[in-house]
C-alpha positions as CSV (number, residue, x, y, z in Angstrom):
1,X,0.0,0.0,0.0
2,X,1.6,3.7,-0.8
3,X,2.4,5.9,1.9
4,X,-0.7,8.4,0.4
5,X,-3.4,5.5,0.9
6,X,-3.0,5.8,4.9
7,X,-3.5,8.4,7.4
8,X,-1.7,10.1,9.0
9,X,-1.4,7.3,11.7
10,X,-0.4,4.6,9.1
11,X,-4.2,3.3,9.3
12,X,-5.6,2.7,5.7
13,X,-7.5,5.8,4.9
14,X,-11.0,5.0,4.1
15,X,-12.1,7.1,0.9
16,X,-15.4,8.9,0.5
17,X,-18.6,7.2,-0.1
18,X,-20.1,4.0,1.7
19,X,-17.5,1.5,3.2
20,X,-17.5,-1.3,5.3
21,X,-14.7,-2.5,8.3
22,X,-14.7,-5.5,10.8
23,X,-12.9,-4.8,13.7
24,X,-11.1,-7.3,16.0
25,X,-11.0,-5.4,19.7
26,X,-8.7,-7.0,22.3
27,X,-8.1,-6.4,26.0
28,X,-10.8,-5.9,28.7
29,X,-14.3,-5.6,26.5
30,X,-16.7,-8.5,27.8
31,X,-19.1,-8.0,30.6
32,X,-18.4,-4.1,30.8
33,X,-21.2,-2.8,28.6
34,X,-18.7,-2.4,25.7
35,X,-21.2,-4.4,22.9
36,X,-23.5,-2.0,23.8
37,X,-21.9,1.3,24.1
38,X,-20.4,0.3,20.8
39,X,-23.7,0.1,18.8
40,X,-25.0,3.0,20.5
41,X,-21.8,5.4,19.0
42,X,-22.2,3.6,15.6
43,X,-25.7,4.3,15.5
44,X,-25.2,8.0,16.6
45,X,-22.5,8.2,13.5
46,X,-25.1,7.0,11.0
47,X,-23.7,3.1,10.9
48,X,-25.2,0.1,10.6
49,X,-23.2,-1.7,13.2
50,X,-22.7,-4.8,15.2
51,X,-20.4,-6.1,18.2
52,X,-20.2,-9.8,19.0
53,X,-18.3,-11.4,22.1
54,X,-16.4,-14.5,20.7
55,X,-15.1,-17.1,22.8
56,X,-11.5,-15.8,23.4
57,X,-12.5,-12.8,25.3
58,X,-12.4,-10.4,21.7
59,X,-15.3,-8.5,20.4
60,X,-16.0,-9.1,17.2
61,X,-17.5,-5.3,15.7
62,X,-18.6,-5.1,12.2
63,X,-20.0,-1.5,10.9
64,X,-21.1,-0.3,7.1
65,X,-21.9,3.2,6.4
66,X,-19.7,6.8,5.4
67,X,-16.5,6.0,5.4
68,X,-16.0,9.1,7.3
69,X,-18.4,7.9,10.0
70,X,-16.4,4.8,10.2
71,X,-13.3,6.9,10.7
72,X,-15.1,8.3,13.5
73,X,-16.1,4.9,15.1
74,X,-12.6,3.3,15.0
75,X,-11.2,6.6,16.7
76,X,-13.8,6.4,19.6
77,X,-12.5,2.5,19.6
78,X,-9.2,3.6,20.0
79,X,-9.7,7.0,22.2
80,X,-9.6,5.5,26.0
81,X,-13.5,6.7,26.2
82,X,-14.8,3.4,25.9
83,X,-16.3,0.8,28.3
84,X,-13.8,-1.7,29.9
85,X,-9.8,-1.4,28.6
86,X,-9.0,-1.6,25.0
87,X,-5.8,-2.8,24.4
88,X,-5.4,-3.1,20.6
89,X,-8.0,-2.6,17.9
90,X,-7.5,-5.1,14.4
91,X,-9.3,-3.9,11.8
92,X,-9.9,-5.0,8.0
93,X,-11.8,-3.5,5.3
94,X,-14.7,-5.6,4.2
């Protein structure tokens, strides 16, 4: 990938128009309310968006919307602001 396709952060950056991501979140995230805070800030960005526990203590997140919007979630994700303790976030376009 060229240095111009990622932000300034090295993430890709997402272009304009609809996208979608699935996001891999590690660290403290089951049991804290974090499934559900997560919807609730996707929702408020305009995304369609999901969070799943899975079995190894992950949250599986999956949101679809403006790729802006999406920027916006994995920031929040990422920001410290969230339920529980966020370790690292893994995220793929879909």
């Amino acid at each position: 990938m060229a240095d111009d396709d990622r932000s300034h952060d090295g993430r890709p950056h997402h272009g304009r128009g609809e996208a979608a991501v699935r996001v891999v979140v590690h660290g403290h995230v089951q049991g804290v309310g974090f499934r559900w805070a997560t919807t609730r800030q996707g929702a408020a960005l305009g995304l369609a968006c999901d969070a799943q526990n899975l079995p190894d203590g992950t949250v599986l997140v999956t949101a679809r919307g403006e790729a802006s919007a999406l920027d916006g979630l994995l920031d929040w994700l990422r920001s410290g602001r969230t339920p529980g303790h966020v370790t690292r976030v893994d995220e793929d376009p879909v």
